[in-house]
C-alpha positions in Angstrom: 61.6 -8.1 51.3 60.3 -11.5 50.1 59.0 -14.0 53.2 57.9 -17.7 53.0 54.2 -18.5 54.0 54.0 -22.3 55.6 53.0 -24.2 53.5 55.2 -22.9 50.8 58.5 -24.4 49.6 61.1 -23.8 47.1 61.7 -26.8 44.4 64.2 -28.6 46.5 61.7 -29.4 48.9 59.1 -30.4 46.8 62.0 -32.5 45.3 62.6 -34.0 48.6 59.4 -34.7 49.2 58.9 -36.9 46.0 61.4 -38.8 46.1 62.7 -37.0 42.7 66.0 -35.1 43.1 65.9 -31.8 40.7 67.4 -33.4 37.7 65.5 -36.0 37.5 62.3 -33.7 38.2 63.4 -31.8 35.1 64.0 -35.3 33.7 60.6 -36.1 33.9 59.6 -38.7 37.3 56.6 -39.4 35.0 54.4 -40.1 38.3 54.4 -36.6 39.1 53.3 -33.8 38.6 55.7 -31.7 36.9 56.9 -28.4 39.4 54.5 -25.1 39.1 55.8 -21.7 39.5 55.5 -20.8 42.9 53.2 -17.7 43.5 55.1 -14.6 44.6 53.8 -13.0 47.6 55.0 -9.4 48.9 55.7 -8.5 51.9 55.8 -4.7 51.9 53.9 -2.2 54.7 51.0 -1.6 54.1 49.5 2.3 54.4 47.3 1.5 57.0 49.5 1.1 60.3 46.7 -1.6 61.6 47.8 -3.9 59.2 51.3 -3.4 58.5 53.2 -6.9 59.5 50.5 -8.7 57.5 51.3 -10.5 54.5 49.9 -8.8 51.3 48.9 -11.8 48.7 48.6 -10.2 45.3 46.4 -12.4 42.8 47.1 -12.6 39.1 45.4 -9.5 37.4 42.0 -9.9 35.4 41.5 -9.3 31.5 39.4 -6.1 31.7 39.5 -5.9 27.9 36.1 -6.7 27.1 34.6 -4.7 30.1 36.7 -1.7 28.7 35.4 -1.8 25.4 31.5 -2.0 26.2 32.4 1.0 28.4 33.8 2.6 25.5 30.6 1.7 23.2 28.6 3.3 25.9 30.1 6.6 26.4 30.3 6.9 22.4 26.4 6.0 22.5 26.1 8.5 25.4 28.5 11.1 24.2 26.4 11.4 21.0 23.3 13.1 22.7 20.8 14.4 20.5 22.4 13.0 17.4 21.0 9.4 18.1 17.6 11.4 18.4 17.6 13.6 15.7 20.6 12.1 13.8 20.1 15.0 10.8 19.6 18.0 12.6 22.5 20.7 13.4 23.3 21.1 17.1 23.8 25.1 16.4 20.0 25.3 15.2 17.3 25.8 17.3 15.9 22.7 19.2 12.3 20.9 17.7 9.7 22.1 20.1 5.8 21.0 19.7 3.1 23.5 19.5 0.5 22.8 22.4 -2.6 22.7 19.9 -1.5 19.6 17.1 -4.0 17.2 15.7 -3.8 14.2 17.2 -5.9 10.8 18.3 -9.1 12.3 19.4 -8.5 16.0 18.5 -8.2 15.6 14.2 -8.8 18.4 11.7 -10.4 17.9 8.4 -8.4 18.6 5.3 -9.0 21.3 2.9 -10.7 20.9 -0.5 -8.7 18.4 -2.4 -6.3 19.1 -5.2 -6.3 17.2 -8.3 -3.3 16.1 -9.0 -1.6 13.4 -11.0 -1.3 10.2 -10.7 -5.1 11.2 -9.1 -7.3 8.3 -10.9 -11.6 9.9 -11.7 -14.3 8.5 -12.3 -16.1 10.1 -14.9 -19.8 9.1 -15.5 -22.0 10.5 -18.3 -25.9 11.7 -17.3 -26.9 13.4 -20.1 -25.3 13.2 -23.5 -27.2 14.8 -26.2 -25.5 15.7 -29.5 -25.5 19.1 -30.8 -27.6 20.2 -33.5 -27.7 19.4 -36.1 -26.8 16.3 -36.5 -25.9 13.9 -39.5 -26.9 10.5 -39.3 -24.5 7.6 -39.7 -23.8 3.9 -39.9 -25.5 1.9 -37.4 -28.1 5.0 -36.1 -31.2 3.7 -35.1 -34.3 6.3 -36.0 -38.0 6.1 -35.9 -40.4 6.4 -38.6 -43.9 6.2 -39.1 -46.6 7.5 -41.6 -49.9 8.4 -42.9 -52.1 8.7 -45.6 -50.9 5.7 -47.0 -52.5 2.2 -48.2 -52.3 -0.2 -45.7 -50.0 -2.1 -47.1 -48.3 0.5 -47.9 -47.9 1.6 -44.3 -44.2 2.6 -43.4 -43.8 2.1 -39.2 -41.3 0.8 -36.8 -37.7 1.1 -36.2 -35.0 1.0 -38.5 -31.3 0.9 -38.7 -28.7 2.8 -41.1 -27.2 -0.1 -42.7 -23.1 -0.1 -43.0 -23.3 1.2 -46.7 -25.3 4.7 -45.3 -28.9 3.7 -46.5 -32.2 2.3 -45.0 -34.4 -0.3 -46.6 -38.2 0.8 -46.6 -39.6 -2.5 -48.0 -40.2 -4.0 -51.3 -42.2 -0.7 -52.6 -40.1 1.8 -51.3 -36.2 -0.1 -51.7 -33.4 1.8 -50.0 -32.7 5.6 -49.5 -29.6 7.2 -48.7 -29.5 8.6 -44.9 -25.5 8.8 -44.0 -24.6 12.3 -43.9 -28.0 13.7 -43.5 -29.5 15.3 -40.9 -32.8 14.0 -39.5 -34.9 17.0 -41.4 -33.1 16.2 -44.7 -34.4 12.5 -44.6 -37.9 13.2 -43.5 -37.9 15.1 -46.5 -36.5 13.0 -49.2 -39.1 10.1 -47.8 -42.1 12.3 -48.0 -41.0 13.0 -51.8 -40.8 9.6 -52.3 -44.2 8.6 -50.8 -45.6 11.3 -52.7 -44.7 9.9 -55.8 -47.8 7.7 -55.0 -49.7 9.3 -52.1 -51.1 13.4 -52.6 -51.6 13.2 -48.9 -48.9 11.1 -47.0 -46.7 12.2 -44.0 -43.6 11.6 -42.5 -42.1 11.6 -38.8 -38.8 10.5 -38.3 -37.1 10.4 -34.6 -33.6 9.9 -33.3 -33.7 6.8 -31.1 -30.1 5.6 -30.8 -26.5 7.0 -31.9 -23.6 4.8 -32.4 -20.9 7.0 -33.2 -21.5 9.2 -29.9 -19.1 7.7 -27.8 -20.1 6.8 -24.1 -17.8 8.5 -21.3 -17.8 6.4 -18.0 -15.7 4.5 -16.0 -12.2 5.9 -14.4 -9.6 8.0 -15.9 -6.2 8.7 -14.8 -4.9 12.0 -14.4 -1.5 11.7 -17.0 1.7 13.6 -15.8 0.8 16.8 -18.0 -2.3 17.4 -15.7 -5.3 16.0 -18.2 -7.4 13.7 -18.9 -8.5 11.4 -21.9 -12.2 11.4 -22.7 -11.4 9.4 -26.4 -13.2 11.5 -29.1 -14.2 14.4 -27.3 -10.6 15.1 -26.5 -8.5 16.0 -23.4 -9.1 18.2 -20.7 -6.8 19.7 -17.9 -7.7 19.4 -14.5 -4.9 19.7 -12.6 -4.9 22.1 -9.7 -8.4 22.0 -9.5 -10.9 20.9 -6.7 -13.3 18.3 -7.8 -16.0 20.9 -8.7 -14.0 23.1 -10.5 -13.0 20.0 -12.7 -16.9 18.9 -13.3 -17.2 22.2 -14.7 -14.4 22.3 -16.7 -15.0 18.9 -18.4 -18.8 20.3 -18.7 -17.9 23.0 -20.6 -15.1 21.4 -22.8 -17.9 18.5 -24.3 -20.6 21.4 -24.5 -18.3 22.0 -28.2 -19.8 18.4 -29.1 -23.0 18.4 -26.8 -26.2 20.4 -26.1 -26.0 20.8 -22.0 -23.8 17.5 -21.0 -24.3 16.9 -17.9 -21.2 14.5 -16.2 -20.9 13.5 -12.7 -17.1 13.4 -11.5 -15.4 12.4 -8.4 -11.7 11.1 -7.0 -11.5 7.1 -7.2 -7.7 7.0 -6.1 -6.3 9.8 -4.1 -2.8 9.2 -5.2 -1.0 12.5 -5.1 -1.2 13.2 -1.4 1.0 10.4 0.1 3.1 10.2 3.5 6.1 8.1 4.0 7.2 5.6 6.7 11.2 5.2 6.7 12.4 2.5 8.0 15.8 2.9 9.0 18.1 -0.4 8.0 20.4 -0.9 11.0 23.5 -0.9 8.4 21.4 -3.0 6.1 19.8 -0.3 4.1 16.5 1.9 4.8 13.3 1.3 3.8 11.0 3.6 2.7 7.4 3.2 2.4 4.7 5.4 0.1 1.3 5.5 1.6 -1.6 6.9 0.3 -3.3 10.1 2.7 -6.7 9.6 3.6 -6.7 12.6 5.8 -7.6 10.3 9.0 -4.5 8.6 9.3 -2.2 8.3 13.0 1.1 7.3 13.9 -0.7 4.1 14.9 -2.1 3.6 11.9 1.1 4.3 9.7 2.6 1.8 11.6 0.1 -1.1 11.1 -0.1 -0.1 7.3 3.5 -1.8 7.4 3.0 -4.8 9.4 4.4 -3.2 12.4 7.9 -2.3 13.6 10.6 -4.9 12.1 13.7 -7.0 14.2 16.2 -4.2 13.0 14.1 -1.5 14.6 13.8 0.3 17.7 11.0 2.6 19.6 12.5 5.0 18.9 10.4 7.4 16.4 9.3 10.7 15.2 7.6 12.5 12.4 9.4 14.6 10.6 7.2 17.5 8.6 8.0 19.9 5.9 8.7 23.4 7.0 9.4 25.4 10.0 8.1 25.0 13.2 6.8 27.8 15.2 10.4 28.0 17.4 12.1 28.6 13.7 13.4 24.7 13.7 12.5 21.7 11.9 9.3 20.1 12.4 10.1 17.8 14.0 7.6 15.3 16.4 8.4 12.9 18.9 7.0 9.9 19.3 6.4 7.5 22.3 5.5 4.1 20.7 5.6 3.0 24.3 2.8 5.4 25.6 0.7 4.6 22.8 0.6 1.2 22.4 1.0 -0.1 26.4 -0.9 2.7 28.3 -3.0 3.9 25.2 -1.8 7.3 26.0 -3.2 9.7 22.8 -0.2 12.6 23.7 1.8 11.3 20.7 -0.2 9.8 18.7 -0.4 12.8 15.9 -2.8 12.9 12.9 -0.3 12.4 9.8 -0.9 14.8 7.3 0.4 15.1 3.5 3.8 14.8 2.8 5.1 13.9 6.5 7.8 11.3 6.6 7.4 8.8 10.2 11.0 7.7 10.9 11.7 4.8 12.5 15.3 4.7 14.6 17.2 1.3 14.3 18.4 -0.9 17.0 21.7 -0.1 18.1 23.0 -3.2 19.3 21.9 -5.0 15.6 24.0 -1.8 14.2 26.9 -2.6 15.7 26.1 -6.2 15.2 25.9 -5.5 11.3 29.1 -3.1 11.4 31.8 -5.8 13.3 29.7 -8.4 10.6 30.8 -6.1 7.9 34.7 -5.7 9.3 34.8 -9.3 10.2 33.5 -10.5 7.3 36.6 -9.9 4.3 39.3 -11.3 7.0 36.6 -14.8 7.1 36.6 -14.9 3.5 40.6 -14.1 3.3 41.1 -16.9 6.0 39.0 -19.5 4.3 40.7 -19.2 1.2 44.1 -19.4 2.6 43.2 -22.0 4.6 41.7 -23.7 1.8 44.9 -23.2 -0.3 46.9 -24.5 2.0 44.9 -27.9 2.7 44.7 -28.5 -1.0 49.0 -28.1 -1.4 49.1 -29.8 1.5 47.1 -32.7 0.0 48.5 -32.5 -3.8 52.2 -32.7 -1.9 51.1 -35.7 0.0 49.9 -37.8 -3.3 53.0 -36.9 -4.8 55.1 -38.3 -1.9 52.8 -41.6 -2.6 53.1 -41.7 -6.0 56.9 -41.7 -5.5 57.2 -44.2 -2.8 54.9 -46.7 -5.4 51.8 -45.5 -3.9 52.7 -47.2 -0.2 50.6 -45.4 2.4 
């Protein structure tokens, strides 16, 4: 049953009231306003018997769409659970747990003794280099020699150098002798012959003071990928899978074929085969992955400032995630509260990184769905702008050729 409220009329009234019969309402009495559909109002009883001869006025229903589909993007976000957590890890396997006793902030272990490895760079320094006996003389040695029972101007003293053709000038009286290829007993005793020549009682003594063809070993070497390393003429030696004392022995003993006693001192300049990761996830764009060299001291803290701290695509939400099987037999897996540390300077979560962990960072949520609606939206812009921009251009070619046919009259 449909009732009129006062105040309400039908269009005849309204008509009336105007001045404008209906036809020419519909005619258009330009001074007025044009008629509006009225609002139906119901009339019906209501449940409750308090109110049942009052008039029920019904408004025109709300677009819920948008509050409907945020509702849906929440229970989605909700219904996921663990995923958005642990977004790789089976629901049907055992939960992560966290042993009680972990290194962390203010409770770290110290590493084992480290591996060589490659790309490991050493430093290699040479202490004692001596050659090994006997040895032949050669361009550009420097030896000692001095003499008696000689004139005085005769006297042979000082230092002298093998010239590049093998031999060494003794002076006008002596001229040159042949010392490439000799040992240092073998010259001493083609000089004396030769100062005998002229002197019953001369002697010789010749010393070693410099080599040039012994080749110097310092500076830093790089481990290559088949585990050795380059020491130029002495050759190559393999160190890989060795601690650092176990390779100062080993390149000992390889140059003690060329050496009497070498003594080197060896040591790890860049400790690049232990590394951790930070992953960065992309938010739709992409991930990031960062290597970082282990020092062995490193936190979550610190793996976080090492890449300028957390980006505009990413959330608090992170965790390390470490090789192998926890005690519970699940994945290793380490929450983090970036939260905790950073604003209360709570040390719970702040575990020591070790070797080979990877620290995942979650992405925003809202900038994913951002990215994914960019990505559907995106082709159906591009589609619309070309159409629209096909349709402007015929629409302008066909209006020059309408000019051009009247004479060009605009």
């Amino acid at each position: 049953m449909l009732k009129k409220l006062p105040g309400f009329s039908d269009g005849s009234t309204r008509a009336s009231r105007t001045g404008c019969s209906e036809s020419s309402t519909r005619g258009g009495c330009s001074s007025q306003r044009p008629p509006q559909r009225p609002t139906t109002i119901m009339a019906n009883r209501h449940p409750n018997p308090c109110v049942e001869n009052q008039v029920l006025r019904y408004a025109p229903r709300r677009c819920t769409t948008p509050y409907a589909f945020l509702a849906t993007v929440l229970l989605l976000l909700c219904a996921s659970g663990c995923r958005i957590v642990y977004p790789a890890r089976d629901p049907c396997n055992p939960q992560p747990c966290v042993p009680e006793v972990i290194p962390r902030e203010q409770a770290k272990v110290t590493m084992p003794d480290y591996i060589i490895e490659p790309p490991d760079i050493l430093t290699i320094n040479a202490i004692s280099l001596i050659p090994r006996s006997p040895y032949r003389l050669s361009q550009l040695d420097v030896v000692s020699i001095s003499t008696s029972g000689l004139l005085e101007e005769g006297t042979i003293a000082g230092e002298y150098t093998i010239q590049p053709n093998g031999t060494i000038q003794l002076g006008y009286n002596y001229g040159a002798v042949t010392a490439a290829g000799k040992t240092v007993e073998q010259l001493q005793s083609e000089i004396l012959n030769l100062l005998r020549r002229d002197y019953r009682n001369a002697q010789v003594w010749i010393t070693l003071l410099q080599t040039s063809a012994q080749q110097q070993i310092a500076g830093e070497h790089l481990v290559a990928p088949d585990g050795k390393v380059n020491l130029g003429t002495y050759g190559r030696v393999r160190v890989v899978g060795m601690t650092i004392d176990e390779a100062q022995r080993a390149v000992q003993a390889h140059l003690s074929a060329y050496l009497d006693n070498p003594q080197i001192a060896l040591d790890v300049f860049g400790y690049n085969s232990k590394v951790f990761y930070v992953v960065t996830q992309g938010a739709g764009l992409g991930d990031q992955v960062v290597i970082i060299p282990s020092k062995g001291n490193e936190t979550v803290l610190d793996a976080i400032g090492q890449i300028q701290g957390l980006q505009s695509t990413s959330s608090t939400r992170m965790w390390i995630a470490r090789p192998g099987y926890n005690e519970c037999g699940g994945d290793q897996i380490l929450p983090v509260d970036w939260v905790a540390i950073t604003q209360r300077g709570d040390i719970a979560t702040n575990y020591q990184i070790l070797p080979g962990d990877r620290v995942y960072v979650s992405e925003d949520k809202l900038v994913a769905l951002d990215t994914a609606i960019a990505k559907m939206v995106s082709p159906l812009e591009r589609l619309f702008g070309v159409t629209l921009l096909g349709t402007q251009t015929a629409q302008r070619l066909a209006f020059f050729e309408e000019s051009a046919i009247r004479g060009g009259a605009f």
